[in-house]
C-alpha positions in Angstrom: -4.9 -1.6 -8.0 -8.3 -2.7 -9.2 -11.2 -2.4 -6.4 -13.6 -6.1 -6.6 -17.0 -6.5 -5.1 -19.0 -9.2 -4.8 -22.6 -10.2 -2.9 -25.1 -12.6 -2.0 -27.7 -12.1 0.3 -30.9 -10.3 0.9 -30.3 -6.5 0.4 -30.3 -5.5 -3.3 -26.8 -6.4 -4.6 -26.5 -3.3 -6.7 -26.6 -0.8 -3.9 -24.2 -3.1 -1.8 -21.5 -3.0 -4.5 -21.8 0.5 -5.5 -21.3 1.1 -2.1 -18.5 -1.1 -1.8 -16.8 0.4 -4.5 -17.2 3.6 -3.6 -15.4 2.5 -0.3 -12.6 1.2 -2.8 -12.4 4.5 -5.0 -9.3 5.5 -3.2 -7.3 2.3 -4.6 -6.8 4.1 -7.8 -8.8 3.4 -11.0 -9.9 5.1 -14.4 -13.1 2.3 -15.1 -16.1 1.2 -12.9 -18.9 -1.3 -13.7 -21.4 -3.8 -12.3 -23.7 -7.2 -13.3 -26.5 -8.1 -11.2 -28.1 -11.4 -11.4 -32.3 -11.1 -11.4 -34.7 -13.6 -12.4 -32.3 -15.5 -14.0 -31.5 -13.0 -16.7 -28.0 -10.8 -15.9 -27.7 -7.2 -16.6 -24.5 -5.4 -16.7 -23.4 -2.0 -16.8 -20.2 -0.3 -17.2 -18.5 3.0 -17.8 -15.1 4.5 -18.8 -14.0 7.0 -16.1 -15.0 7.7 -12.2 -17.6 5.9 -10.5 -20.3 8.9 -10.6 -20.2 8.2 -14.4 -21.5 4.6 -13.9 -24.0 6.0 -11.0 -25.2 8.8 -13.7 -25.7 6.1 -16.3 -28.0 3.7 -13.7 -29.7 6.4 -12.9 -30.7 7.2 -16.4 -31.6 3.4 -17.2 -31.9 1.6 -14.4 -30.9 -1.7 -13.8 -33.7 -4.5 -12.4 -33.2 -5.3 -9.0 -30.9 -8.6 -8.2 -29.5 -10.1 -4.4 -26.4 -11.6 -6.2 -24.0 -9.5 -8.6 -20.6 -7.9 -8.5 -18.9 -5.1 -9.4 -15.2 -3.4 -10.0 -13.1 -0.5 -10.3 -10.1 -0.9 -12.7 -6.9 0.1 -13.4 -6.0 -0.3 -17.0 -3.1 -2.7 -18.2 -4.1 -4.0 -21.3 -6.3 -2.2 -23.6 -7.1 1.7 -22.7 -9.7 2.9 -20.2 -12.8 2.8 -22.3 -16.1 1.4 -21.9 -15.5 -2.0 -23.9 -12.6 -2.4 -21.8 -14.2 -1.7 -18.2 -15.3 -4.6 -16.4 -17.3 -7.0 -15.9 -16.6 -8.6 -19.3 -19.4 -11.2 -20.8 -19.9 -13.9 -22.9 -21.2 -14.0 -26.2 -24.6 -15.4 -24.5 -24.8 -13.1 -21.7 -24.4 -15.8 -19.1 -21.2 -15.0 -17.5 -19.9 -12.1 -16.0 -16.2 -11.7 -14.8 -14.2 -9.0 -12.6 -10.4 -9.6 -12.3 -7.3 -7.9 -10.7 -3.9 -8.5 -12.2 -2.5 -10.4 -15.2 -3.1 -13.3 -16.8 0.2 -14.0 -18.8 -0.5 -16.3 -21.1 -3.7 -14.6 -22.4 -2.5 -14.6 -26.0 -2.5 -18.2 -26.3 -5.9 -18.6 -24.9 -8.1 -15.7 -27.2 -6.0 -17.8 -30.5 -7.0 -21.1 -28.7 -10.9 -19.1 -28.1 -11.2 -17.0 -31.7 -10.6 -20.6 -33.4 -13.2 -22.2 -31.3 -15.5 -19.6 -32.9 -16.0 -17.1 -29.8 -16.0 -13.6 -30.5 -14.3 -11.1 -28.1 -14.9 -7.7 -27.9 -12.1 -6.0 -25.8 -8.8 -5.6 -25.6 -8.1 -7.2 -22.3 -6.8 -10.3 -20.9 -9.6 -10.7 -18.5 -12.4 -11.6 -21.2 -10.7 -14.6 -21.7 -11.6 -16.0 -18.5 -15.8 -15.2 -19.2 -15.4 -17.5 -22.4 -13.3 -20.5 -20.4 -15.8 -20.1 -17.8 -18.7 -20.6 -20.9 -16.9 -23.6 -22.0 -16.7 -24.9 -18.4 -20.1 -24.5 -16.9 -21.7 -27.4 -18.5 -18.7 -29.9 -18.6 -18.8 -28.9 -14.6 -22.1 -30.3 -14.1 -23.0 -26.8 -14.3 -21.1 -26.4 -11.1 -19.7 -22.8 -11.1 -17.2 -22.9 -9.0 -15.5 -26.5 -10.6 -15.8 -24.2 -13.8 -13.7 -22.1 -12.1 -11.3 -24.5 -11.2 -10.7 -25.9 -14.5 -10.1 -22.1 -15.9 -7.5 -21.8 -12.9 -5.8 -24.5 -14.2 -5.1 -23.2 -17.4 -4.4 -19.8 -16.4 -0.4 -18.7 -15.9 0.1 -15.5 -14.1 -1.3 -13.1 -10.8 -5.1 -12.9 -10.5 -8.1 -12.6 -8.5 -11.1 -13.5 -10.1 -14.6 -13.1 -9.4 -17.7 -14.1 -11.3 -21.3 -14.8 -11.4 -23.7 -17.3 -14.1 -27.4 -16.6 -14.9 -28.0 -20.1 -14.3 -26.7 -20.2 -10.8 -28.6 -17.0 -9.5 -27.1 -17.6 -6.1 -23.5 -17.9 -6.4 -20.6 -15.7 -6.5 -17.2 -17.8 -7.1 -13.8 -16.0 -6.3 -10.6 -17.7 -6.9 -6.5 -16.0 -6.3 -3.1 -16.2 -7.1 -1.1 -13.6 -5.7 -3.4 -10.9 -5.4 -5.6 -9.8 -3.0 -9.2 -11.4 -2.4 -10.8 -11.3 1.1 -14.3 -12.8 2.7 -16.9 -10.9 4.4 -19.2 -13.1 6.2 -22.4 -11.4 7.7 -26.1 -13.4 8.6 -28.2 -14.9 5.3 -25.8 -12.7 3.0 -21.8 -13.1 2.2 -19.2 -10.7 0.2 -16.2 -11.0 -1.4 -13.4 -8.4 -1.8 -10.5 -6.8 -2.8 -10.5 -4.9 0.8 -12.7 -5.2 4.0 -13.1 -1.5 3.6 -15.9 -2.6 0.7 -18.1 -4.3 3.3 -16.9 -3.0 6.7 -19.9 -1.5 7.0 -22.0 -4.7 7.2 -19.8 -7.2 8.2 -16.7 -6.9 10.5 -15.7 -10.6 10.5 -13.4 -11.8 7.5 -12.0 -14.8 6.4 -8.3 -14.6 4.7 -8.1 -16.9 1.4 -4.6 -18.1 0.8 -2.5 -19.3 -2.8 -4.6 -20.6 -5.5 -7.8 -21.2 -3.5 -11.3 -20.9 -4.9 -14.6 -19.8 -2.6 -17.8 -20.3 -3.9 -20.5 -18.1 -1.8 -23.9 -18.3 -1.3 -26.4 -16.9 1.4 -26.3 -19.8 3.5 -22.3 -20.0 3.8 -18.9 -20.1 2.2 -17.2 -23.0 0.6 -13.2 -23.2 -0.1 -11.6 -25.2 -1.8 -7.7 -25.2 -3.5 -7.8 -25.3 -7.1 -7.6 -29.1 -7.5 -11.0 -29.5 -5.7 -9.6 -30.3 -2.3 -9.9 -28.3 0.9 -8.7 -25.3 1.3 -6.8 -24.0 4.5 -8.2 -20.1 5.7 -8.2 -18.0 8.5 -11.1 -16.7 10.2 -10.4 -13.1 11.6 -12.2 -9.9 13.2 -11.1 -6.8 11.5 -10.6 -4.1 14.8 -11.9 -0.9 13.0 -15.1 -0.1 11.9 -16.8 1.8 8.9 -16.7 5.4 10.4 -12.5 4.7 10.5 -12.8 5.3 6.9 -14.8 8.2 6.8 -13.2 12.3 6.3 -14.7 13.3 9.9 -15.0 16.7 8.4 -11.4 16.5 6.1 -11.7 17.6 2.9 -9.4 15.5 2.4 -8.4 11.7 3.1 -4.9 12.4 3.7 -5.7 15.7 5.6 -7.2 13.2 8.1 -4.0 10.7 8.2 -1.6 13.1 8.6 -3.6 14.7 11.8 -3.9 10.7 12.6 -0.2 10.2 12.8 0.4 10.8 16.6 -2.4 8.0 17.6 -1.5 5.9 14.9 2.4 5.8 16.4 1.1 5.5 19.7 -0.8 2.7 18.6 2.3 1.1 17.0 3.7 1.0 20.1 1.4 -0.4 22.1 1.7 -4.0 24.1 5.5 -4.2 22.8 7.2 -5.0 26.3 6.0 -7.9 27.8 5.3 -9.0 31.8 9.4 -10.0 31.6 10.2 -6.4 30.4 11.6 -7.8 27.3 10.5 -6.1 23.7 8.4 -8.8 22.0 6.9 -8.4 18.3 3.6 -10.0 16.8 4.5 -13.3 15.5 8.1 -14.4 15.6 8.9 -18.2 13.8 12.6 -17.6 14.5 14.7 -19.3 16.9 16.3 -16.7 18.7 19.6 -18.6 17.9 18.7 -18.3 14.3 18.8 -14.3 15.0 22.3 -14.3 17.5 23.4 -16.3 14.0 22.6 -13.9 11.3 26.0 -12.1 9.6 23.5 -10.3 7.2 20.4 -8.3 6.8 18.6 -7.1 4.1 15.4 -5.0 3.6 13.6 -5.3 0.6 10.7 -2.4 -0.2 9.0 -0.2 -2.9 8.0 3.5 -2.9 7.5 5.3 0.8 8.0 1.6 2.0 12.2 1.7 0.7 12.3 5.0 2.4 11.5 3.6 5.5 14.0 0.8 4.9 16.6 3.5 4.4 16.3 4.7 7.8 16.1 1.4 9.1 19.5 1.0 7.6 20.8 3.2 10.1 19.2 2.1 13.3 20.0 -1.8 12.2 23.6 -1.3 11.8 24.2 1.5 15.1 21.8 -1.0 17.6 23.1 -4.2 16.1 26.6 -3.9 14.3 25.2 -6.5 12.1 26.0 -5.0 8.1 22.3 -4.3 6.5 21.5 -3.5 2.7 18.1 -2.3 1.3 17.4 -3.4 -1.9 14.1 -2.0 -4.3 12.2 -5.1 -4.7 11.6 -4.6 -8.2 15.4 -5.1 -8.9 15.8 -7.6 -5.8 15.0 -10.9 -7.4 16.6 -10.3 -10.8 20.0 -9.7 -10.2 20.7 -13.2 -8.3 21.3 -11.9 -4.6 23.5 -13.6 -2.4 21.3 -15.1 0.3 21.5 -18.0 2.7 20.3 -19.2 6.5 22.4 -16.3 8.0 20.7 -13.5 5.6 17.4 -11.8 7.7 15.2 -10.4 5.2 13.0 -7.9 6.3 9.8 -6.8 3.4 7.7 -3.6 4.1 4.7 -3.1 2.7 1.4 -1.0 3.7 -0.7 -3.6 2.2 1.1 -6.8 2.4 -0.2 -7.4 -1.6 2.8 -5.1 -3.0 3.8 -7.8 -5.8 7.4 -6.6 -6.2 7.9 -7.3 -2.7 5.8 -10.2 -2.3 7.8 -11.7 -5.5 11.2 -10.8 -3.4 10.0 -12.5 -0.4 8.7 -15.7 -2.2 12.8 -15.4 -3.7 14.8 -15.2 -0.3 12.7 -17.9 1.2 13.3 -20.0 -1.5 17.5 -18.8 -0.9 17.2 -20.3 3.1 16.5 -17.1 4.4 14.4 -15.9 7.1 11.7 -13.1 6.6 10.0 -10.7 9.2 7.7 -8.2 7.6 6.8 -5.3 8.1 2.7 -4.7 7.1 -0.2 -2.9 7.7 -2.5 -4.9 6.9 -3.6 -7.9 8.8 -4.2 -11.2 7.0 -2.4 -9.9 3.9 -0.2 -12.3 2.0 3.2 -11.0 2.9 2.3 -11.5 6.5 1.2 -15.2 6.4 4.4 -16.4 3.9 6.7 -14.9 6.5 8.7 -16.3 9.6 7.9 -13.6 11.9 5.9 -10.5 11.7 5.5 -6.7 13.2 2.0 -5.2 12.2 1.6 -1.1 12.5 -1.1 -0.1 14.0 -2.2 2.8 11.2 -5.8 2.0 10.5 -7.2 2.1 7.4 -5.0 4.4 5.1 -7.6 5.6 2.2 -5.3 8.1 0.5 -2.8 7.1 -2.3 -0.2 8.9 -1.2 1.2 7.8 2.3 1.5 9.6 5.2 0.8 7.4 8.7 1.6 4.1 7.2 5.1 6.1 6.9 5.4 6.8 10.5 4.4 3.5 11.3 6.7 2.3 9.2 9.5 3.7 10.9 8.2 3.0 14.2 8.3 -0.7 13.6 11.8 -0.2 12.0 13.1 0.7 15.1 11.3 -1.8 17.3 12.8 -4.8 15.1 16.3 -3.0 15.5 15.9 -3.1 19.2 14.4 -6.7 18.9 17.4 -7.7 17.1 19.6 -6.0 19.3 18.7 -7.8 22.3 18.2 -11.1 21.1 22.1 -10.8 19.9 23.1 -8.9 23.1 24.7 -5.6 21.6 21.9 -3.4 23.4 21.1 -3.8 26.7 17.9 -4.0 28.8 18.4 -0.1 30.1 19.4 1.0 26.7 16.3 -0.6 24.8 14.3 1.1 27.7 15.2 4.5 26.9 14.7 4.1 23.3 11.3 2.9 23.9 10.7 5.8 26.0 11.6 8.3 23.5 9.8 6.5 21.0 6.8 6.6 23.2 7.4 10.6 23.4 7.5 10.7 19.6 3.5 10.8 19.1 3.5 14.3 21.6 6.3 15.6 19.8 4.2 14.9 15.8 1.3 16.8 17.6 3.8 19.8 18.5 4.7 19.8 14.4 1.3 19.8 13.5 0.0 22.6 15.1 2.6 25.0 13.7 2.4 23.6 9.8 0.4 27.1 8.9 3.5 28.8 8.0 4.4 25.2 5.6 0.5 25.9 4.4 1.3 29.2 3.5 4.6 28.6 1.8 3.1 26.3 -0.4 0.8 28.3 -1.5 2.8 31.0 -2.7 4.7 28.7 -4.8 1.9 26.8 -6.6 3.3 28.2 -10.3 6.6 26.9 -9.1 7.9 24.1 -11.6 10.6 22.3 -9.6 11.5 21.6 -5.5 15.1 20.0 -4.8 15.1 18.4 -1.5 18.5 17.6 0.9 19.2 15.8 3.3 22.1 14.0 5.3 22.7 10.7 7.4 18.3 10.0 8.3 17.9 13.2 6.7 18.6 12.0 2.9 15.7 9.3 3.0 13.3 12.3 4.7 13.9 14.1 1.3 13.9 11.8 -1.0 10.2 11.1 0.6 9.7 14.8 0.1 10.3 14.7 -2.8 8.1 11.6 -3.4 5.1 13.4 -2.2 5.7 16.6 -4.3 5.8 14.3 -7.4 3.0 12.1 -6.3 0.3 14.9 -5.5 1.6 18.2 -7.4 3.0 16.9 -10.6 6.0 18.1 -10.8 9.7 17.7 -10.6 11.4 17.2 -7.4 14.2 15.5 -6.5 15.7 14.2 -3.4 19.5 14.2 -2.8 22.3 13.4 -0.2 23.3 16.9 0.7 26.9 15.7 0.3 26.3 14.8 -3.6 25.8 18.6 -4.2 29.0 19.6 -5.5 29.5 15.5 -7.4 26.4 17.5 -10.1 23.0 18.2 -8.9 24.1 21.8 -8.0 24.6 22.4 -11.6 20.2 22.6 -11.3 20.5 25.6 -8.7 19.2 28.8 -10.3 17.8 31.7 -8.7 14.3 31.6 -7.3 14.6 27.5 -7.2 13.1 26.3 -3.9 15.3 24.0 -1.8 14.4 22.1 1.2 16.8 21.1 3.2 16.7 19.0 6.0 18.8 19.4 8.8 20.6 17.1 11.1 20.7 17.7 14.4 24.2 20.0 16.0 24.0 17.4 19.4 26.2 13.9 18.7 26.4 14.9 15.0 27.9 18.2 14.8 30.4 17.5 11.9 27.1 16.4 10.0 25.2 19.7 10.9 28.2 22.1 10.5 28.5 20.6 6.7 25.2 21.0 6.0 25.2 24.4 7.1 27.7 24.8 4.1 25.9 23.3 1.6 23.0 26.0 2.5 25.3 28.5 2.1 26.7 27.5 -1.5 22.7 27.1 -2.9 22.0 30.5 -1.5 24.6 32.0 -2.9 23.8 30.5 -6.1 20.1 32.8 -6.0 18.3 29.1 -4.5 15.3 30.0 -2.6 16.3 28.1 0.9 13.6 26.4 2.9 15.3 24.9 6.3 13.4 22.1 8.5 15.7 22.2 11.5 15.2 21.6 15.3 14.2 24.2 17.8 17.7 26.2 19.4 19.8 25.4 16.2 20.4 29.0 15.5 23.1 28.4 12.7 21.2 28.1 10.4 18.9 31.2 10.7 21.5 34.0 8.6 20.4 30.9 5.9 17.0 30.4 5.6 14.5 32.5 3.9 12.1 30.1 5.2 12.8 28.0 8.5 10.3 25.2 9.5 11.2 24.3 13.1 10.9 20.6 14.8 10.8 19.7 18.0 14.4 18.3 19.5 14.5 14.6 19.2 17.5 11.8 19.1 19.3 12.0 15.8 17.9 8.5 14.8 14.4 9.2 15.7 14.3 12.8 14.1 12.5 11.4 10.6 9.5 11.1 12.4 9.3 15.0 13.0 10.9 16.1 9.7 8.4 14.2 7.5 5.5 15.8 8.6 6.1 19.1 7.3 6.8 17.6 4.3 3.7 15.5 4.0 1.6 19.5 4.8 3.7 21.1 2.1 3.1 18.6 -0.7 -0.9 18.1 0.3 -1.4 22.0 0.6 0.8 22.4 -2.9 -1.5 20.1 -4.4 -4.7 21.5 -3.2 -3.0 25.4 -4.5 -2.8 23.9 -8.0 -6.5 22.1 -8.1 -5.3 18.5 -8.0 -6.9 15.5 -6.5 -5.4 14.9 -3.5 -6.7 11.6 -2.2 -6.4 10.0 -6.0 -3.1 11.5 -7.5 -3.6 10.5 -11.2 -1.8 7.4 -12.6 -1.2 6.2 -9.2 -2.9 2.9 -7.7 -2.9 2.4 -4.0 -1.1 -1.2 -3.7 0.5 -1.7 -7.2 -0.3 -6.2 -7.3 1.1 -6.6 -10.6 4.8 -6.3 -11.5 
């Protein structure tokens, strides 16, 4: 997901985007650039690669000093990560300068409409389009920037956030969105624009949120929004509650390190101001009728990635506290295969950053159905959040690495709270029994801390299998979703092949890949209340081991059947069955980061891999 900066103030814009961007490395990107406006002339730079290759190049030939520019970090979709194709992209004249995030889909049309009209474009990408419709535009405008804008909007089909600056209005930035993320910083005599607050946390902590097809024109003085027709636009002003150190390693070497040791506050946090003065669970913003809820025959969960394997879980907790059937769907197939939705279907969309397009698209879809949608986000002010009918934030903090960790426990943590929600607005749980989940949830963030002061051992074993090639993973009832996100973090951060299976599946093929030495985690259900589940687990070890497998066993402290078993056993503290993912992931998230590190990858920036993916 492409990182976007934009300034206008007093401070020298250049060192207010680099930093910005720098703040926004962590989004994923294999470009960086910037264009500074200064004496009415604009200046550009931009290189192929990390952001210290543009920092090495400015500090070779330096640009002039501006209070107005922008800058970006992108992720290449069409053309290749070179320099022609990083951003900003310019006119022919050098006047304009444009950033973008997503894709504009009917690109084609406009460079045939562009190359006939006698402009000459010199990348591959469907963002340089928009810099010669904003050329065209400027003067028509009455050399009004952000009208120019508008009129492009108008033409363009597709998801975009756009942001650009003209050498003859030196104190503008214009933004404009479509389904992708673009966020307002406001601070005294200077303004920002953004793909994230983290890029100007640390100047300004209050934000405004832009919403569908809006444009903002800044300047020092203040911030003007419109919707892409010229009329008013509707926004949000809001206060973002963590500040610029949140962000920083605090001595980590690593960005993830840090989230995973933040995992017990960060599910405490989630949990926090849920039961209200009447003793009743309540969530953050709920749009539904409780007699809408008592009506709904159906529920359906809709995610990508980490998200879908908290939806898995959720599965299970839905249908025990609410006997109401529940499906979870990947977003990315969701819309396309013509779901059967209506006013009784509750559609619940999890996403980190509220932006995830699949998703987003596979909300927009069930609300156009007659369904109701609560989501599940991370991020407040997001789009996901604001389209919905009722919402349950986490409470992670910023989450910097690619690769989630606490934005997974949080995850689950709201999972369970809108099973418990649902269960006693339909009356299948009562008041007692919702209390005694909430107080073992609200033991959970003691019992993550337990886990994470013995993951040396984990450390250790991963170590000594850095030149290992493959990792199968099994689990059964909320133990199959804990390895298939296993698994998902070996693949994400070691490059390599794991998979994640339902321990039951073994014999229906995937045992046909055990071969001696092969390491195999398995993850163990608990022997109290699921005893036939733990007891055919137990098997299962048995048949990999005797195939030569190399058996590493996550199982809770006393289970002493699986011991004979295990060449390596990983112990968790005891926990209800339907809570026990929140224990048994956290080994997993140690073992793929400490792999990782053993075989010199990036950690916080797994290559290929983009933070939020905004595009479909």
């Amino acid at each position: 997901m492409c990182g976007i900066v934009g300034y206008v103030g007093e401070k020298s814009a250049l060192d207010v985007v680099i930093e910005g961007l720098r703040r926004l490395e962590y989004r994923g990107y294999d470009s960086a650039g910037v264009a500074v406006l200064t004496d009415g002339v604009l200046v550009s730079d931009k290189r192929a690669g990390k952001l210290q290759n543009l920092e090495k190049a400015l500090q070779d030939t330096p640009l002039p000093v501006g209070k107005t520019g922008l800058g970006h970090t992108r992720w290449a979709t069409h053309g290749a990560p070179t320099d022609a194709n990083a951003h900003p992209h310019l006119d022919n004249a050098g006047k304009v300068a444009v950033v973008h995030n997503g894709i504009i889909e009917n690109f084609a049309a406009l460079r045939a409409e562009l190359a006939e009209r006698g402009h000459t474009l010199l990348s591959e990408t469907d963002t340089e389009v928009v810099t010669h419709l904003l050329a065209e535009q400027f003067e028509p405008s009455g050399r009004d920037l952000a009208e120019a804008m508008r009129r492009v909007c108008r033409r363009l089909e597709g998801a975009f956030t756009l942001v650009a600056v003209h050498a003859d209005a030196p104190d503008v930035v214009v933004g404009a969105r479509r389904n992708s993320p673009l966020v307002v910083g406001r601070g005294e005599g200077e303004n920002f624009l953004a793909s994230d607050v983290a890029a100007f946390i640390a100047h300004t902590r209050e934000a405004v949120e832009l919403g569908q097809d809006q444009v903002v024109e800044l300047r020092r003085e203040g911030v003007t929004i419109t919707d892409f027709a010229g009329g008013p636009g509707t926004f949000r002003e809001y206060h973002v509650d963590w500040d610029a150190s949140a962000a920083e390693k605090d001595g980590y070497d690593y960005f993830m390190l840090k989230e995973i040791a933040e995992q017990p506050k960060a599910v405490a946090d989630t949990l926090l101001g849920r039961i209200g003065a009447d003793g009743r669970l309540t969530l953050d913003e709920v749009r539904i009728p409780d007699q809408v809820l008592r009506e709904v025959d159906k529920v359906v969960i809709i995610a990508c990635g980490t998200s879908f394997h908290a939806a898995m879980i959720a599965k299970y907790a839905i249908e025990h506290w609410t006997r109401v059937p529940c499906e979870v769907e990947l977003a990315s197939e969701f819309r396309y295969r013509d779901p059967i939705l209506d006013r009784q279907t509750l559609v619940i969309t999890i996403s980190q950053s509220g932006e995830t397009m699949d998703t987003l698209m596979a909300q927009r879809h069930a609300r156009e159905q007659g369904a109701k949608v609560l989501a599940i986000c991370n991020t407040n002010g997001s789009t996901m959040p604001r389209e919905a009918d009722a919402v349950l934030y986490t409470h992670a903090g910023p989450e910097v690495a690619v690769a989630s960790t606490k934005a997974f426990l949080t995850q689950l943590v709201a999972c369970y709270l809108v099973a418990l929600y649902l269960g006693q607005t339909r009356g299948t749980k009562w008041g007692d029994e919702i209390t005694e989940v909430i107080e073992q949830l609200a033991a959970m963030p003691e019992q993550v801390d337990k886990v994470l002061d013995t993951m040396e051992p984990v450390r250790e074993l991963a170590r000594s299998l850095k030149d290992a090639t493959s990792v199968l993973f099994l689990g059964r009832h909320v133990g199959f979703p804990v390895a298939l996100e296993g698994a998902l973090k070996l693949k994400e951060l070691a490059y390599m092949h794991a998979e994640g299976f339902a321990a039951g599946e073994l014999k229906h093929g995937p045992i046909a890949l055990i071969e001696d030495g092969l390491p195999v985690v398995v993850v163990v259900p608990s022997p109290r209340g699921r005893s036939v589940l733990h007891d055919k687990i137990v098997s299962n070890i048995q048949e990999i081991r005797a195939r030569g497998a190399k058996t590493i066993v996550i199982a809770e402290e006393g289970d002493e059947a699986v011991v004979p078993y295990a060449d390596h056993l990983i112990r968790i503290p005891v926990t209800p069955v339907l809570l026990q993912p929140l224990v048994a992931t956290v080994p997993l998230q140690v073992f793929a980061c400490e792999l990782a590190t053993a075989k010199g990858h990036e950690v916080d920036q797994p290559r290929n891999l983009a933070k939020s993916v905004t595009v479909e």
